[in-house]
C-alpha positions as CSV (number, residue, x, y, z in Angstrom):
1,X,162.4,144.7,65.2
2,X,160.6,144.5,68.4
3,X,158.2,142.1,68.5
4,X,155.3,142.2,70.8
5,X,154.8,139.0,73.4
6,X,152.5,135.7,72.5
7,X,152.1,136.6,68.8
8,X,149.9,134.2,66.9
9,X,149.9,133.7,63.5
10,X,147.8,131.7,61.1
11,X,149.5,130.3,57.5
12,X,146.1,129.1,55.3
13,X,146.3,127.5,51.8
14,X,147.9,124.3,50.1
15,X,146.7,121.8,47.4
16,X,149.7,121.0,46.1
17,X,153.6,121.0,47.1
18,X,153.8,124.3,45.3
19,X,151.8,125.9,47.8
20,X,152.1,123.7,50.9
21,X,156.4,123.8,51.2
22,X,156.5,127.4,50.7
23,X,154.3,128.0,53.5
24,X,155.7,125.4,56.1
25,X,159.1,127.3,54.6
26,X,157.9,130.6,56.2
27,X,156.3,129.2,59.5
28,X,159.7,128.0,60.2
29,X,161.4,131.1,59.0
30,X,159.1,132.4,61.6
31,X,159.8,130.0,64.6
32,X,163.7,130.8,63.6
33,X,163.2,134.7,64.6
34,X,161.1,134.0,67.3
35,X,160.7,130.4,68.9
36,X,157.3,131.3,70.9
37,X,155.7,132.6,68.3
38,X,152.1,130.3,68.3
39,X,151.3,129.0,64.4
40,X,147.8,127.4,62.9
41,X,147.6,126.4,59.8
42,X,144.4,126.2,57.8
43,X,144.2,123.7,54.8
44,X,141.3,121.7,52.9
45,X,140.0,118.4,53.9
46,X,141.5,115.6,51.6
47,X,144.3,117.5,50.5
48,X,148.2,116.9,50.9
49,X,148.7,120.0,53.5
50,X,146.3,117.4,55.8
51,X,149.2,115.1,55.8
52,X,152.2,117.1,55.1
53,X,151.8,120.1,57.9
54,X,151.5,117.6,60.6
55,X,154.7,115.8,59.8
56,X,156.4,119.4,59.4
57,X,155.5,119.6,63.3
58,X,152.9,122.2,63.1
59,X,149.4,121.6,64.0
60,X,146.3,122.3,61.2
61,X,142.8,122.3,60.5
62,X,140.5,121.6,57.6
63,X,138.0,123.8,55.5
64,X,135.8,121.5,53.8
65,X,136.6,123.5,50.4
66,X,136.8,122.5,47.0
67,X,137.7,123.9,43.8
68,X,135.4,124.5,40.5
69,X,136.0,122.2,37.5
70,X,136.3,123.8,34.3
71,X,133.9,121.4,32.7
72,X,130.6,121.2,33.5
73,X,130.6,119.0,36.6
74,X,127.8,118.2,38.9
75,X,130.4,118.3,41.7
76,X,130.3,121.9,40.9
77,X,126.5,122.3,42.4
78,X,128.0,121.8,45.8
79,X,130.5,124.7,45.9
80,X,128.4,127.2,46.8
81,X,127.2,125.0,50.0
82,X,131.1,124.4,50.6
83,X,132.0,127.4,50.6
84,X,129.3,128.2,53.2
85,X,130.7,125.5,55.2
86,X,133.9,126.7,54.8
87,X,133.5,130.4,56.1
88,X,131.4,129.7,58.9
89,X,134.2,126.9,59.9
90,X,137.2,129.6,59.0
91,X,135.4,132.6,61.2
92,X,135.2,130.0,63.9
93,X,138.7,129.1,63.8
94,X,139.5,132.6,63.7
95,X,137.3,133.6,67.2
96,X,138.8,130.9,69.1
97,X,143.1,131.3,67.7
98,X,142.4,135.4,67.7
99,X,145.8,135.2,65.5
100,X,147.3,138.7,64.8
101,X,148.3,138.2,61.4
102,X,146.9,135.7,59.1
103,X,148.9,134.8,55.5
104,X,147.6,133.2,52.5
105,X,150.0,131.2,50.3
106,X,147.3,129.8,47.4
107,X,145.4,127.1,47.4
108,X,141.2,126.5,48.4
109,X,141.5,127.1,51.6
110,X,143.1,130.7,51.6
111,X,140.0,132.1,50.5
112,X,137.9,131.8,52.9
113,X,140.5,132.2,55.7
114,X,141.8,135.7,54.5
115,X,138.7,136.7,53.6
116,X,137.1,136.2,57.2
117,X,140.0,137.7,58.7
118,X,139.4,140.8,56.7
119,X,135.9,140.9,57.6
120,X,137.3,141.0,61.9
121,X,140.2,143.6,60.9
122,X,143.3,141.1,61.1
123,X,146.0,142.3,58.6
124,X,146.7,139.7,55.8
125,X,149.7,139.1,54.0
126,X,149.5,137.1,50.4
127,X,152.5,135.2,49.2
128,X,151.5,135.0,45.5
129,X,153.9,132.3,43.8
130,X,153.4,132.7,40.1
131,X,154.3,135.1,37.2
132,X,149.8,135.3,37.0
133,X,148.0,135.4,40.0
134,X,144.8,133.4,40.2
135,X,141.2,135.5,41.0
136,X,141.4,134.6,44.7
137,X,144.4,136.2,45.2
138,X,143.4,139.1,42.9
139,X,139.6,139.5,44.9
140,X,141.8,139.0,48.1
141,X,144.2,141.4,47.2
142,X,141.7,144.5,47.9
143,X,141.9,143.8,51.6
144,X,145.5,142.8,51.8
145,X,148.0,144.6,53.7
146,X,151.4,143.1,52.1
147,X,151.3,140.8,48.5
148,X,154.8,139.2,48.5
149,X,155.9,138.6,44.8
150,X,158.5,136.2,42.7
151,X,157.9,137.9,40.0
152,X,158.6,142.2,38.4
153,X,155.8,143.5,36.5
154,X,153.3,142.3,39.6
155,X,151.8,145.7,39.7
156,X,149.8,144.9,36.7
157,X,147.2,142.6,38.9
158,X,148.1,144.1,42.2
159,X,148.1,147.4,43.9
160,X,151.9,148.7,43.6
161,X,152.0,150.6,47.0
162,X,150.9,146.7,48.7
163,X,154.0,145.1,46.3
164,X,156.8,143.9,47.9
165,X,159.5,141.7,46.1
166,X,160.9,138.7,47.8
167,X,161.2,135.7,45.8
168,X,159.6,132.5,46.3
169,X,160.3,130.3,49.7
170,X,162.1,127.1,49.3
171,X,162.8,124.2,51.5
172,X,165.4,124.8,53.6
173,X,167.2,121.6,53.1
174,X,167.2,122.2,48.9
175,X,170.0,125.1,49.9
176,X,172.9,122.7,51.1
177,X,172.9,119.9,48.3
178,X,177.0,120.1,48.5
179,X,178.6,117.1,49.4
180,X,175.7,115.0,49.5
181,X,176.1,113.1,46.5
182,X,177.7,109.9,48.3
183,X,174.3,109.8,50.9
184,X,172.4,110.6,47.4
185,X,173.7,107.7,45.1
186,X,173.2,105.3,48.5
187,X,169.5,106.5,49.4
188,X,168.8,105.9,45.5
189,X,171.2,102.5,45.2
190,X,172.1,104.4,42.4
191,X,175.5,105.2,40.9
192,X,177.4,108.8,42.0
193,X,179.7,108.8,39.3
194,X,177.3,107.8,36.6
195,X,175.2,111.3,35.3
196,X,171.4,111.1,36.5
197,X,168.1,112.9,35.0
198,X,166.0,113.8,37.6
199,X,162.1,113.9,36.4
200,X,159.7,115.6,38.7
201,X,156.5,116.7,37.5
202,X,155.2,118.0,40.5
203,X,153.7,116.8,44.0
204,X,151.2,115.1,41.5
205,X,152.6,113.9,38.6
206,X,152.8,115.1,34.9
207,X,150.8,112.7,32.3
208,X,152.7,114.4,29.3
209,X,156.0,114.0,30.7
210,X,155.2,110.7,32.2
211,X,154.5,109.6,29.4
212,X,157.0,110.5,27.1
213,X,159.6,109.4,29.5
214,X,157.8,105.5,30.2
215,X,158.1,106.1,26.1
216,X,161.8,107.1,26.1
217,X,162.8,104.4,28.8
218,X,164.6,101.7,27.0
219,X,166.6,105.0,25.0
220,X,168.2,106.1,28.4
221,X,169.3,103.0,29.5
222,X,171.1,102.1,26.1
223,X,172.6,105.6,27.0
224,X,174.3,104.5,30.3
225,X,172.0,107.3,32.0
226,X,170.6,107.1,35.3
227,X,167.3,108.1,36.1
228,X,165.6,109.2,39.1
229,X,161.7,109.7,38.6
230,X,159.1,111.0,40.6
231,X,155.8,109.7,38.5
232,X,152.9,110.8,40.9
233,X,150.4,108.3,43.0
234,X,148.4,107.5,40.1
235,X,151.5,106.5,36.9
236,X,153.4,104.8,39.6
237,X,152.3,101.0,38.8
238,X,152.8,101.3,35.3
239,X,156.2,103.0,35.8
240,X,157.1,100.4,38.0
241,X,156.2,97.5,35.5
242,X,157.5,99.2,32.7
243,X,160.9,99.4,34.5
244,X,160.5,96.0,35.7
245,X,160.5,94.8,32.0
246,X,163.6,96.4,31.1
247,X,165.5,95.2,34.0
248,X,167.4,98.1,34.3
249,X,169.1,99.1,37.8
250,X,170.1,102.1,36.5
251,X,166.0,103.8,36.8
252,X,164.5,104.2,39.4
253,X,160.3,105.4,40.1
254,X,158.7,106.7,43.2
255,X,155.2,108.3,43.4
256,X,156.5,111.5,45.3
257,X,160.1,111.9,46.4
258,X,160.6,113.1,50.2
259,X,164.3,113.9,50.3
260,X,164.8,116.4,47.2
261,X,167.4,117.4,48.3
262,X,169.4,114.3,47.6
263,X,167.8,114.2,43.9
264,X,168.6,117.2,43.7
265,X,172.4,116.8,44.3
266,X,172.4,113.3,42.5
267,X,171.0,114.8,39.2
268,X,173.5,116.6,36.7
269,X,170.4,117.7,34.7
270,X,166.1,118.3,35.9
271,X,163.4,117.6,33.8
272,X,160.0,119.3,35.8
273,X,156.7,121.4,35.0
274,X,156.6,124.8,35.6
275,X,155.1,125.5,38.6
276,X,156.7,128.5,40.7
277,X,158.3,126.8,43.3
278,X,159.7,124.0,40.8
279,X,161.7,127.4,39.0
280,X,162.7,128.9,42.5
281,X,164.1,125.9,43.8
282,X,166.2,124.9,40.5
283,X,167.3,128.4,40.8
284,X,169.0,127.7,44.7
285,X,170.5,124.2,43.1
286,X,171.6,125.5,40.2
287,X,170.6,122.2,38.1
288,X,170.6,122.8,34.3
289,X,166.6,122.1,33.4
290,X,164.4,121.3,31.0
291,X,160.5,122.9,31.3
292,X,157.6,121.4,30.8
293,X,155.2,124.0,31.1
294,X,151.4,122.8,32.0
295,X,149.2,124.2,29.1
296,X,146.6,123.9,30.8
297,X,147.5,126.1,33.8
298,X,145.4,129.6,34.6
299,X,146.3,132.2,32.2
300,X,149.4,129.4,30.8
301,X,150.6,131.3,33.7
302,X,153.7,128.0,33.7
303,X,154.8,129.1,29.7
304,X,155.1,132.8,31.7
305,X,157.2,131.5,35.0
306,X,159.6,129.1,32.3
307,X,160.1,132.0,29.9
308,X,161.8,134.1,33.0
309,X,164.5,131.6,32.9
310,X,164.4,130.6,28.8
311,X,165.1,134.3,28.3
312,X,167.9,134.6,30.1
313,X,169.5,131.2,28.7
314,X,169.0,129.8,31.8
315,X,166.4,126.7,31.1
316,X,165.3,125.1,28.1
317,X,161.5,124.9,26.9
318,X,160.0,122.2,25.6
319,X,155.9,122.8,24.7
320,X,154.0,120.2,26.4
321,X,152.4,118.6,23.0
322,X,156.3,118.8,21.6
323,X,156.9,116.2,24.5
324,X,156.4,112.8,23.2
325,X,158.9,113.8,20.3
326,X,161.5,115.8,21.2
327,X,161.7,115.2,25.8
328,X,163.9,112.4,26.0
329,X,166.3,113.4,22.9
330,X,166.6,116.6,24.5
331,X,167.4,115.5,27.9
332,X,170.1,113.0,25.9
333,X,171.5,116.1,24.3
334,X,171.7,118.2,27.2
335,X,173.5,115.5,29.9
336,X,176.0,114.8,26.8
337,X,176.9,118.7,26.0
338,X,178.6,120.3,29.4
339,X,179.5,123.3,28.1
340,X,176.0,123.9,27.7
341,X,175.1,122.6,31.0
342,X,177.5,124.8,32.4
343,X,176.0,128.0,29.9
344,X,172.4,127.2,32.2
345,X,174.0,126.9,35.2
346,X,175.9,129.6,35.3
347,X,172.9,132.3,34.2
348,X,170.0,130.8,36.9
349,X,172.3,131.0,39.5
350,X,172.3,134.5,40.0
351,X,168.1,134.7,40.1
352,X,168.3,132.7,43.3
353,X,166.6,134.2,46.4
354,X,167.7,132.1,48.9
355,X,166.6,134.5,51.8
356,X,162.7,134.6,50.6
357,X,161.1,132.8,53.3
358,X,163.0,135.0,55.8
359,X,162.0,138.4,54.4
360,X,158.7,137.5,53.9
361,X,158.4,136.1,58.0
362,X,159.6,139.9,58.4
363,X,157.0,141.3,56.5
364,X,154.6,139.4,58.2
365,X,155.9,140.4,61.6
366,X,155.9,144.1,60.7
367,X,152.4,144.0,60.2
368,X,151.7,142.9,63.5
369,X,153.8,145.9,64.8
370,X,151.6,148.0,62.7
371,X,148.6,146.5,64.1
């Protein structure tokens, strides 16, 4: 591909690590085919991206977005002011980077940056994550050049001849977890010859699973298990008090977990929600999982991205109000039975797409080419 000189690209969207590591994935898919290629990133003020782009090494700015609560809010009554505030800040960043391509990942802040760069004729590029898209990316889709996908059957929300299948992009550091159980078991102080449970129920937390899990505690200790949890800012005290109690060294709590990549090779099985990139990324690692679908996602739009693994004998599904019953006697079940550990293994291995970030950075660049 020949790429044309001082290209400039803007990446907008975040909220959440679902959204915010696939992106940084692609801008440095980017920087990998071409080094000068200049990157902005556009997030919303408060959120995680503010925090986590920066420490990725890329520069960003903030739309003063927000999102509509479902239930009747008076927050709500400011949205439409927001969102104001938000376009007139996005077609000012827009005049002043004059990117060539601009690429929308999810997340508040994608909307109001695509949209302005539709209204001055820059191509766009959505990555939609999940097995549903959300509205913004279905109203942003009608000026889209390229919608990247994770998922078949896509053409039901979409326009088909804009479709292009890639996968999701994951952290580049998730794809090399060989060999690093020794760093693993010392960056933990945990045990590397002892089987782990890794809990992760997303950049946020997961009440339900939480829960169940502060519930099940004293049960997975008796077991011998270890267990690595990432509880979210807000269920971290009382994770951390409730291990205290039990004076157990064999559990250990953190509010969000920076190196995944060491869980990830630690843990012999994952517990986790079923946000998109949570299913792409066990697919790289191969980790038998159990799901925890969020019931109260768009559309249950997590029941849809868990059931492309269930039915394929890949994962196991647990219903979210099944949790507090059945979560931890699963988990018990499944680090104690290796031939089916193996069984799960074995089938999500082949729905890895470990090259996703890179063929969507190619898409993206073609578009500049056609531009």
């Amino acid at each position: 591909m020949q790429l044309q000189n001082n290209i400039r690209i803007i990446i907008s969207g975040g909220g959440t690590g679902g959204h915010i590591f696939p992106a940084i994935a692609i801008a440095n898919a980017l920087k990998v085919i071409d080094p000068s290629i200049k990157l902005l990133f556009v997030g919303a003020e408060g959120k995680m991206e503010m925090e986590k782009v920066p420490l990725a090494g890329f520069e960003i700015e903030g739309l003063p977005i927000a999102g509509i609560k479902r239930e009747l809010s008076f927050s709500n009554l400011s949205f439409p002011i927001k969102l104001i505030r938000s376009l007139k800040k996005a077609g000012s960043i827009i005049k002043q980077f004059q990117p060539d391509v601009a690429v929308g990942v999810g997340g508040y802040a994608s909307g109001p940056l695509l949209f302005m760069a539709s209204q001055n004729n820059i191509p766009s590029l959505i990555q939609e994550q999940n097995s549903f898209p959300g509205i913004t990316n279905k109203i942003l889709s009608r000026k889209a050049s390229k919608i990247c996908v994770a998922y078949e059957g896509m053409e039901k929300f979409f326009p088909p001849n804009k479709i292009v299948f890639t996968g999701n992009p994951v952290r580049e550091d998730i794809k090399s977890i060989e060999n690093k159980k020794k760093e693993a078991a010392q960056f933990f102080n945990l045990d590397a010859n002892r089987q782990t449970i890794l809990v992760v129920g997303g950049s946020q937390g997961a009440r339900s699973i939480n829960k169940s899990v502060l519930a099940g505690l004293s049960q997975i200790a008796d077991a011998g298990v270890q267990l690595i949890w990432q509880t979210g800012k807000n269920f971290l005290p009382q994770a951390k008090d409730a291990i205290e109690k039990l004076k157990s060294p064999l559990i250990v709590a953190f509010d969000f977990i920076s190196k995944m990549d060491l869980a990830y090779s630690l843990s012999d099985i994952v517990v986790a929600r079923g946000g998109a990139s949570t299913v792409s990324e066990l697919c790289i690692v191969q980790k038998p999982a159990i799901l925890v679908p969020l019931p109260t996602a768009a559309e249950d739009h997590q029941t849809k991205n868990c059931m492309s693994l269930v039915d394929r004998k890949a994962a196991i599904l647990v219903r979210d109000i099944d949790a507090p019953e059945k979560l931890i006697n699963e988990s018990l079940h499944l680090i104690n039975n290796s031939d089916l550990r193996i069984q799960l293994a074995t089938n999500i291995a082949p729905l890895a797409r470990p090259q996703a970030a890179y063929e969507i950075a190619q898409q993206v660049l073609s578009l500049i080419n056609k531009k």
